[in-house]
C-alpha positions in Angstrom: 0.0 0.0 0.0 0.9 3.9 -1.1 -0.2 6.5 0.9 0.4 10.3 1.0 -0.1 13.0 3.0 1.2 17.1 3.4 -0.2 18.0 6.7 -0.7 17.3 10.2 -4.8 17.1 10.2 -4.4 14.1 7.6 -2.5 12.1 10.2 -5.4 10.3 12.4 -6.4 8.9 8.5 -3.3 7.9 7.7 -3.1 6.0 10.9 -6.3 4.3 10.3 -5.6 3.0 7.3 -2.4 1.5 8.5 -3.9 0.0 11.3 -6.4 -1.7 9.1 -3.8 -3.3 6.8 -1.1 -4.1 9.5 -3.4 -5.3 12.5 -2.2 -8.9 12.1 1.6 -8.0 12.9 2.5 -6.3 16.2 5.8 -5.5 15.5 6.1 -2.8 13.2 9.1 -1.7 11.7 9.9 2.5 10.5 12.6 3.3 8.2 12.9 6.9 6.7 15.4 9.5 7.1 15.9 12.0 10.0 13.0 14.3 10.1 10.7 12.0 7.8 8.0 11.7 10.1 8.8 8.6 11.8 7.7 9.8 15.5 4.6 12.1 14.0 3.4 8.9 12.3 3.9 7.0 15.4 1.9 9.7 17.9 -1.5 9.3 15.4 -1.4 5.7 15.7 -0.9 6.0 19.6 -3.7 8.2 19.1 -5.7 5.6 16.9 -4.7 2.7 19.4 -6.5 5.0 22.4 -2.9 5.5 24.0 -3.4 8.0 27.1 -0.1 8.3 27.8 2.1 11.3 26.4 3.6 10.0 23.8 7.3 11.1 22.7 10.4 9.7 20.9 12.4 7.4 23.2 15.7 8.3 21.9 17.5 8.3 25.1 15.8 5.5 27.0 15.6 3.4 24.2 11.9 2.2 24.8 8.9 4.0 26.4 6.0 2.1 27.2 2.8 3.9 26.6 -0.9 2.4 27.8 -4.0 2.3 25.8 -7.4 3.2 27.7 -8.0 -0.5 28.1 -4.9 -0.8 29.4 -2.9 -2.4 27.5 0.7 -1.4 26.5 2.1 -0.4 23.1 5.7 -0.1 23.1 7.9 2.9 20.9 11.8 1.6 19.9 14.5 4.4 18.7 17.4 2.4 18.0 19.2 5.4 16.7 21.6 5.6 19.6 22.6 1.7 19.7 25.8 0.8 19.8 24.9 -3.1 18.5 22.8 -5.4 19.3 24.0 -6.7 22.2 22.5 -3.4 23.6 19.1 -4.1 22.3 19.4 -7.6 23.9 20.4 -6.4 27.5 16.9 -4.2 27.0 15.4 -7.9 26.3 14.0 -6.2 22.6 13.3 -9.9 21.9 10.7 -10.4 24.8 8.9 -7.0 23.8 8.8 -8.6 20.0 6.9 -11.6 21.9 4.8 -10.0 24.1 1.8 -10.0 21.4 1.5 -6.1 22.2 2.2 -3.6 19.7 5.8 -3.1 19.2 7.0 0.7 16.7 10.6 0.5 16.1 11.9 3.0 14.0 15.9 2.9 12.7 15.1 -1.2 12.8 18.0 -1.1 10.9 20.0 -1.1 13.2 18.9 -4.7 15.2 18.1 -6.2 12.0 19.4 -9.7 13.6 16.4 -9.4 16.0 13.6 -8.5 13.8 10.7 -11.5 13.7 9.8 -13.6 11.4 6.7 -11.6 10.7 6.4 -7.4 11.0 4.7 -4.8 9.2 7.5 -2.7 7.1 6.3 1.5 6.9 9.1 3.0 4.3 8.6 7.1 4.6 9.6 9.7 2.7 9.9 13.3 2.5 9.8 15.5 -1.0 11.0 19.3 -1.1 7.6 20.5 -0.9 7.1 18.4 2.8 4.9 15.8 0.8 5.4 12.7 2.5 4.9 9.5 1.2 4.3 6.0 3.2 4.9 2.8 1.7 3.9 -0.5 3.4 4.6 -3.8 3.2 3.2 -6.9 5.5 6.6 -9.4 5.6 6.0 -13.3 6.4 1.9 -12.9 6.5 
């Protein structure tokens, strides 16, 4: 799936529509270059998921946990600041990819070793004119 979108207000329908092709896969995996619009993207599906929590980029801490108004948790990766995996293992990455909850990694890249045998792949780019574009792709369904 293609999808595009310029501003902010178009976010919460972007996210449903993601939500309604990826659904089957909890662990969802964002690659795009700095400033693409990983964490926006990431905040309207929070949103769309009924997260209460604040939701922000875990770039320091690695992971925040966020909880849903029925209580269940949704977990945000930034990988950006890994050293290797070994890091992402002493975080026990492998457990949240098993928990069943939803799992948003963005800069997956960088643990590619631990990545499951099944994920959601969101590709996004940004042109000069702040267009983004969002490409999907639904690996080992």
């Amino acid at each position: 799936m293609t999808l595009y979108f310029q501003r902010l207000d178009e976010l919460d329908t972007v996210a449903h529509q993601l939500l309604a092709q990826g659904r089957q896969h909890r662990v969802w995996l964002f690659e795009g270059e700095m400033g693409a619009g990983k964490t926006t993207l990431i905040k309207a599906l929070c949103r769309a998921l009924g997260v209460v929590s604040m939701v922000q980029s875990p770039t320091f801490s690695i992971v925040n946990e966020y909880t849903t108004h029925e209580g269940r948790p949704v977990y945000h990766f930034d990988c950006y600041r890994l050293r290797n995996e070994a890091e992402a293992l002493d975080i026990g990455m492998e457990e949240y990819f098993d928990s069943g909850n939803y799992c948003f990694v963005e800069w997956p890249e960088r643990v590619s070793s631990l990545w499951p045998a099944t994920y959601y792949q969101i590709d996004i780019t940004a042109d000069v004119d702040g267009r983004r574009t969002v490409k999907t792709e639904l690996v080992g369904s």
